[in-house]
N, C-alpha and C positions, 0 to 999 in steps of 0.2 A: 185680254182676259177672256174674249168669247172663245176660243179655242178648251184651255183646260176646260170650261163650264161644259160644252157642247162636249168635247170629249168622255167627261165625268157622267152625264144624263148618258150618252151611249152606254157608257159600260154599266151602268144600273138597270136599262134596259136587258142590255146582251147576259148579266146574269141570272137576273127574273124570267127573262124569257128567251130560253138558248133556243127556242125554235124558230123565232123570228132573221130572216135572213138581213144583211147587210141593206140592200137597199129598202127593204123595208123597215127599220130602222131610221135609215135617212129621212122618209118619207115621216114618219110619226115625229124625227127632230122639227122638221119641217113646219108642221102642222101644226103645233104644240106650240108655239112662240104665242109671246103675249106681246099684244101688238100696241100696247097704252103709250110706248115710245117715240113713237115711230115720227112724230113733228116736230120732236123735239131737237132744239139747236144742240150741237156737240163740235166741239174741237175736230178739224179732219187731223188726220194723223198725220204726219211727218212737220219737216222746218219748212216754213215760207219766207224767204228774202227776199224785198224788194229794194229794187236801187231806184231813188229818186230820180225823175226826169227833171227837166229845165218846167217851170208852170205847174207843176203838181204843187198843193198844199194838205196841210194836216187836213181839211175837210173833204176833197177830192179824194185821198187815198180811204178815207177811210169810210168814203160813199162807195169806194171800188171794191172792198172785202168786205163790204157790208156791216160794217162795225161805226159805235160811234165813237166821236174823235174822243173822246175818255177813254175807253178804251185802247185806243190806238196809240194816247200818251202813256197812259200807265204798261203796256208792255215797250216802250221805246221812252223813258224819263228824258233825255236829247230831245224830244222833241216838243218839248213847254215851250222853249225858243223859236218853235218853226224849225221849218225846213231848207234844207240844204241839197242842189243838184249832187249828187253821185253820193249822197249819203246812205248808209244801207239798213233799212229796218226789219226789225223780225215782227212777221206777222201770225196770228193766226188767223186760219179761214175756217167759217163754221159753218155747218152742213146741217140737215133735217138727218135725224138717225138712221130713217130707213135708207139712205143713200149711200149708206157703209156695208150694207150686206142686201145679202138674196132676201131674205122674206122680210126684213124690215122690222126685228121686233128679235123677242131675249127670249132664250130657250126657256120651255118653264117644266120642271120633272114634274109636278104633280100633272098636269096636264099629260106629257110625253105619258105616264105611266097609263094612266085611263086611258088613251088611244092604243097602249102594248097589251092592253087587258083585251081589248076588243076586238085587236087586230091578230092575238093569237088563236083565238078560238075559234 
């Protein structure tokens, strides 16, 4: 979703203020994030499977993704019983927000706009 948003704050920029050039645009996207996110845990995006080794249990894997073993049954119900060598679980790994992008934080237009005010004149 941060594409369309970024993209949407660009063109509200770009037609408030067509004299403002391309990289300065960037630069006021940039600046303009609001950064209240930024610790917070979030889903990393894509699938994570892992295949059980020989000595892994529900409580080692789920010290390894850093999740507690509830959650690591509730996405894998197979595994109330334990664990089984070459069993394959789907996991998710979760990351601090700012660890998914450059500035670490959610574009915000009212901001962007008050930096385009300032920045074109």
């Amino acid at each position: 979703m941060a594409s369309p948003v970024t993209a949407g704050v660009a063109a509200v920029i770009r037609s408030y203020y067509p004299n403002l050039t391309a990289k300065q645009v960037k630069k006021i996207l940039e600046k303009s994030v609001d950064k209240d996110y930024k610790n917070q845990k979030v889903t990393k995006p894509g699938e994570v499977i892992y295949i059980v080794k020989k000595g892994d249990s529900v409580k080692s894997i789920s010290s390894k993704f850093k999740m507690t073993e509830q959650e690591l049954i509730q996405l894998n119900p197979k595994l109330s019983g334990g664990v089984e060598k070459d069993q394959e679980l789907d996991l998710k790994v979760f990351v601090k927000f700012s660890d998914l992008s450059t500035t670490g934080g959610v574009v915000n237009l009212y901001n962007a706009i008050l930096l385009a005010e300032k920045m074109s004149k």
